[in-house]
C-alpha positions, 0 to 999 in steps of 0.5 A: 419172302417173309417167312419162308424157310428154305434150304438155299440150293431149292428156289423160292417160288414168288407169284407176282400180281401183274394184272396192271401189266398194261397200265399206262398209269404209275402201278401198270409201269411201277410193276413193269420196271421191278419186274424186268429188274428183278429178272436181271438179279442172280437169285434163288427166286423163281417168280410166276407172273399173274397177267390178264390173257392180253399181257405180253410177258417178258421172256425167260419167266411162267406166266399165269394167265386170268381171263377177266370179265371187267369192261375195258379200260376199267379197273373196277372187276366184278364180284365174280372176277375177284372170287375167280381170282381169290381161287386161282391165286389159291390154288397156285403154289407159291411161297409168297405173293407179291402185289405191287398195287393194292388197285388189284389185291386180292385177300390170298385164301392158300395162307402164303404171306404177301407183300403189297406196295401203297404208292400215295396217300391221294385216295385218304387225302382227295377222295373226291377226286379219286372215286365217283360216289362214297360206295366206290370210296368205301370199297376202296377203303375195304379192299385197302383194309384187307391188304393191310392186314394181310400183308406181312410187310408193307412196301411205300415209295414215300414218306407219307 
């Protein structure tokens, strides 16, 4: 993780946002494959999974549960679900987060560097096509903002 300073024999613990565990889309199975894959690797890394209460989680890895208050099959999570999310994320000790998508990002308030994945640039390029009104396309825009800035390095999966 970027920054991280460690003796090699004490492991890193990486928290990993995992709430689209369950998704059927790209981000839900993007998260599932690194996963599984990063838990066959021999490191020093530990890794906790932030999952919602519903997620089946792989064996052999910590699990911490968020139970959310969003109306099924909505990615949209109220105010009070993202407060309840900054702070249980800030209040488990890692070294580092690591979001997948930005579709559930959170700014990390406890200082840890993240990492986030931007997958497609449809969102800047088709807006009207992603998002129902202009205030769903400008939270959106915010919300990528905040990640942006955030993030101590940035993963694509595209040129663009």
């Amino acid at each position: 993780m970027i920054g991280v300073q460690n003796r090699r024999d004490i492991a890193i613990r990486i928290g990993i946002d995992a709430l689209a565990w369950n998704h059927k889309t790209g981000y839900g199975r993007f998260c599932r494959e690194l996963v599984s894959a990063l838990l066959l690797l021999p490191s020093r890394y530990s890794f906790i999974l932030l999952m919602d209460c519903d997620s089946r989680a792989p064996t052999g890895v910590e699990v911490l549960r968020f139970a959310s208050k969003k109306e099924h099959g909505s990615s949209m999570r109220p105010l009070p679900d993202l407060l309840r999310l900054m702070w249980t994320i800030s209040r488990t000790p890692t070294d580092g987060w690591f979001f997948p998508s930005p579709l559930t990002f959170v700014p990390v308030v406890s200082g840890a560097p993240t990492i986030v994945t931007i997958h497609d640039t449809i969102p800047w390029s088709y807006p009207r096509f992603i998002f129902g009104s202009r205030t769903k396309e400008l939270a959106w825009r915010i919300k990528l903002g905040l990640a942006i800035r955030q993030s101590a390095r940035l993963i694509t999966v595209s040129n663009h």
